[in-house]
Kinemage of the C-alpha trace (Angstrom):
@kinemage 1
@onewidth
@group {chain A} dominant
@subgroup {mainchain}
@vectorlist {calphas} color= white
{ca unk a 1} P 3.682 4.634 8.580
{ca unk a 2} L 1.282 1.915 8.055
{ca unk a 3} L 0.418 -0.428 5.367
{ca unk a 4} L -2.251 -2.990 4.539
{ca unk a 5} L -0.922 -5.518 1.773
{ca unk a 6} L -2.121 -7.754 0.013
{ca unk a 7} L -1.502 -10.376 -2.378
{ca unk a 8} L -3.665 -10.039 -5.867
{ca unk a 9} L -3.976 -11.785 -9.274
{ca unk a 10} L -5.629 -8.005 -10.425
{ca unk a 11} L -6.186 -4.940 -8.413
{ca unk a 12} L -7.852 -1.487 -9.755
{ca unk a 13} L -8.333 1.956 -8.985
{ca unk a 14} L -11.107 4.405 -10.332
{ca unk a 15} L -11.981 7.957 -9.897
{ca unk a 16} L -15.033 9.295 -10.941
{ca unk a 17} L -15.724 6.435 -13.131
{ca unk a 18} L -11.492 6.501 -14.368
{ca unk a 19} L -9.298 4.070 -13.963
{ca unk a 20} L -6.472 5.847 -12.666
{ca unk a 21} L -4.301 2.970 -11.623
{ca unk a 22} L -4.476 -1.045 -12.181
{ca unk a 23} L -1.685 -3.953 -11.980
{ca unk a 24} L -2.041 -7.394 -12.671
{ca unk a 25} L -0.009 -9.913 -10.243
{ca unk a 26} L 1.473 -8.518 -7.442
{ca unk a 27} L 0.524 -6.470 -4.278
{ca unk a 28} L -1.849 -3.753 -3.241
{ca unk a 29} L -0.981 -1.680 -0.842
{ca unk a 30} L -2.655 0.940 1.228
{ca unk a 31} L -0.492 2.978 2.700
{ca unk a 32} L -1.213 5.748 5.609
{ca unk a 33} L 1.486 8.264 6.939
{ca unk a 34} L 0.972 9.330 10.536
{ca unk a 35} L 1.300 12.644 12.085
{ca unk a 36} L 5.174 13.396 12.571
{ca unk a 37} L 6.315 10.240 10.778
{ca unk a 38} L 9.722 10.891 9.201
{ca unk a 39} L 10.683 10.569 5.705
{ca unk a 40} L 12.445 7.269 6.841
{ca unk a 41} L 9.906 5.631 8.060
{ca unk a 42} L 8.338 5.791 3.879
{ca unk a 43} L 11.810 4.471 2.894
{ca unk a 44} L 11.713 1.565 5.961
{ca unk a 45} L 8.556 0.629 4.503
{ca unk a 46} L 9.048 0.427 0.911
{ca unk a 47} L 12.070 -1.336 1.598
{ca unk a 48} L 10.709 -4.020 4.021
{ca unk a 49} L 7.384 -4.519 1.646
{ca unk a 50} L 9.512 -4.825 -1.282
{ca unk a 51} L 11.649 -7.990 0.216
{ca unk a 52} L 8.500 -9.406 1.736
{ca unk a 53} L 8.537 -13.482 1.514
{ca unk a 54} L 4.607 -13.787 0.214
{ca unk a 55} L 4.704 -15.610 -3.161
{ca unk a 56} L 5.000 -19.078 -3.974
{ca unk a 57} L 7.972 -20.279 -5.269
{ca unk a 58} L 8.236 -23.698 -7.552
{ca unk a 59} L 7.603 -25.939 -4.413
{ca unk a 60} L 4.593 -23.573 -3.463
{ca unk a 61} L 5.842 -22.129 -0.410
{ca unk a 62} L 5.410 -18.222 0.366
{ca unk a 63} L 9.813 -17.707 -0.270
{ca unk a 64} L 9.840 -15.021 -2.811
{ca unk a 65} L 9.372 -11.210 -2.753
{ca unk a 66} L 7.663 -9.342 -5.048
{ca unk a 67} L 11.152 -8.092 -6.726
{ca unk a 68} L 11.344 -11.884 -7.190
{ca unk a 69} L 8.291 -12.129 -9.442
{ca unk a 70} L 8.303 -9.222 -11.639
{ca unk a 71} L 5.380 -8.477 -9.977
{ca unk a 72} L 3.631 -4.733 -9.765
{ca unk a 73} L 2.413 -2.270 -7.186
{ca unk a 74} L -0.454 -0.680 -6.877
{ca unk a 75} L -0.145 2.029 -3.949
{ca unk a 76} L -3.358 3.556 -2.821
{ca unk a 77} L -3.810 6.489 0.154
{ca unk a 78} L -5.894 5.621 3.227
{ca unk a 79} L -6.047 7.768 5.517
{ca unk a 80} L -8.683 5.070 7.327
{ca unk a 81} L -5.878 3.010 8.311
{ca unk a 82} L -5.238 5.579 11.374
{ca unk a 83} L -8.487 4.823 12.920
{ca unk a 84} L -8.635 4.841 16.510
{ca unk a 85} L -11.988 2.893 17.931
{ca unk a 86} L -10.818 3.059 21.317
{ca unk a 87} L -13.552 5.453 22.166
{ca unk a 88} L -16.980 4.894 21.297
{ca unk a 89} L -18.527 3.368 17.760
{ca unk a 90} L -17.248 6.326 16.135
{ca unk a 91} L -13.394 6.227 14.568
{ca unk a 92} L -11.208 9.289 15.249
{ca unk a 93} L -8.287 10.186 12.584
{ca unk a 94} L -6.667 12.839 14.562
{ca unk a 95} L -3.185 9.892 14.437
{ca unk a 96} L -3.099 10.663 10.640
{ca unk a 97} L -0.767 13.032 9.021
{ca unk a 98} L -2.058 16.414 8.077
{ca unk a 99} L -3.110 16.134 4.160
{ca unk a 100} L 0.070 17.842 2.847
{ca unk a 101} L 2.489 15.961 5.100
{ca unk a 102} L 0.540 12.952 4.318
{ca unk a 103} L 0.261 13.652 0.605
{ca unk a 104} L 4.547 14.226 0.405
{ca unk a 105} L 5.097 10.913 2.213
{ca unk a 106} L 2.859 9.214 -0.046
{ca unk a 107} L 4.767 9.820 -2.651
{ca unk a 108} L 7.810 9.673 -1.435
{ca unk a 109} L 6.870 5.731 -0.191
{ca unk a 110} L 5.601 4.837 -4.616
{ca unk a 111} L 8.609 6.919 -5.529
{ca unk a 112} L 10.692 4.402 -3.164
{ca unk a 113} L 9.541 1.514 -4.655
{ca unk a 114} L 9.954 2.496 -8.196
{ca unk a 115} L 13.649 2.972 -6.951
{ca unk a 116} L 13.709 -0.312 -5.994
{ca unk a 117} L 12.802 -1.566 -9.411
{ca unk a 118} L 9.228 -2.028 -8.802
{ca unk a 119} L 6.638 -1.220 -11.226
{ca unk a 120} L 4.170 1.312 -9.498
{ca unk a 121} L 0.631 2.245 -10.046
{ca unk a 122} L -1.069 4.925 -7.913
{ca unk a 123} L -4.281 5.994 -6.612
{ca unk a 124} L -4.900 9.756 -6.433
{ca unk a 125} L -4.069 11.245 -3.036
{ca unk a 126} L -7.640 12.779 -1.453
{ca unk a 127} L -9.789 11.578 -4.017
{ca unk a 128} L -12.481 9.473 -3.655
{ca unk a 129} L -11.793 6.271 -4.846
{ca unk a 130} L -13.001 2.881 -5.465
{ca unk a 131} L -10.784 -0.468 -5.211
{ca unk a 132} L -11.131 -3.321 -6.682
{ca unk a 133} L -8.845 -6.353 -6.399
{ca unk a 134} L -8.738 -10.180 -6.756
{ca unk a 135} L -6.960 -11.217 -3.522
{ca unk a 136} L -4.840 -14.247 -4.018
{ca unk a 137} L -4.615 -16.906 -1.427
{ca unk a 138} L -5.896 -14.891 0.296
{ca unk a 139} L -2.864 -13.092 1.743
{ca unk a 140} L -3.259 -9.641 3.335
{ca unk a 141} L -0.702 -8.648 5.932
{ca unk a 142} L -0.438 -5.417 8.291
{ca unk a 143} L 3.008 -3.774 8.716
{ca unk a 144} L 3.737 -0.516 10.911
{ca unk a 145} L 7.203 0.708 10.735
């Protein structure tokens, strides 16, 4: 699996003009499964992302994880994040999961983190969607388990 994180003050997710998901402090993360990724690899990854060192503590240092904070999560599909360029101008997805396998590991990856006593917000798997966010610091960070 992959994931792009990121650090935000506020982060939001619409569907046809809904807001289906939104968070205040915390992290957005896109997430991707990849064809024949195991169930593990959500679990690895929800796990790692949850004890990741990105927020300032009192001295202002990047030392505490988002369990640390009391932050939220808002977890958002992209399927994008499997884009291979290596050929030509035009990105090929063929690395992705297949939508049903991707769609299962999704949710097994928000379920994961609300086990780890996260609070989760979703996008909605397939949809089209727009994201908004505040990005704070900026810190964005790319993890592949």
């Amino acid at each position: 699996m992959r994931a792009l994180v990121q650090r935000v003050t506020h982060a939001a997710v619409r569907v046809e003009g809904e807001t289906v998901g939104e968070i205040g402090a915390g992290l957005l993360i896109l997430v991707c499964a990849m064809a024949d990724d195991p169930k593990t690899q959500a679990t690895t990854l929800a796990n790692k992302i949850a004890k990741l060192r990105i927020f300032r503590d009192e001295t202002g240092r990047m030392n505490r994880a988002l369990k640390d904070t009391g932050g939220a999560a808002l977890v958002v599909s992209q399927f994008t994040l499997a884009a291979d360029t290596s050929r030509g101008n035009r990105p090929g997805f063929s690395a992705a999961a297949p939508p049903e396998e991707g769609a299962r590991l999704y949710e097994h990856f928000a379920r994961q983190m609300r086990d780890l006593g996260i609070a989760v917000e979703t996008g909605r798997f397939g949809a089209e969607m727009e994201v908004a966010l505040t990005n704070d610091g900026p810190v964005t960070i790319w993890l592949e388990v």
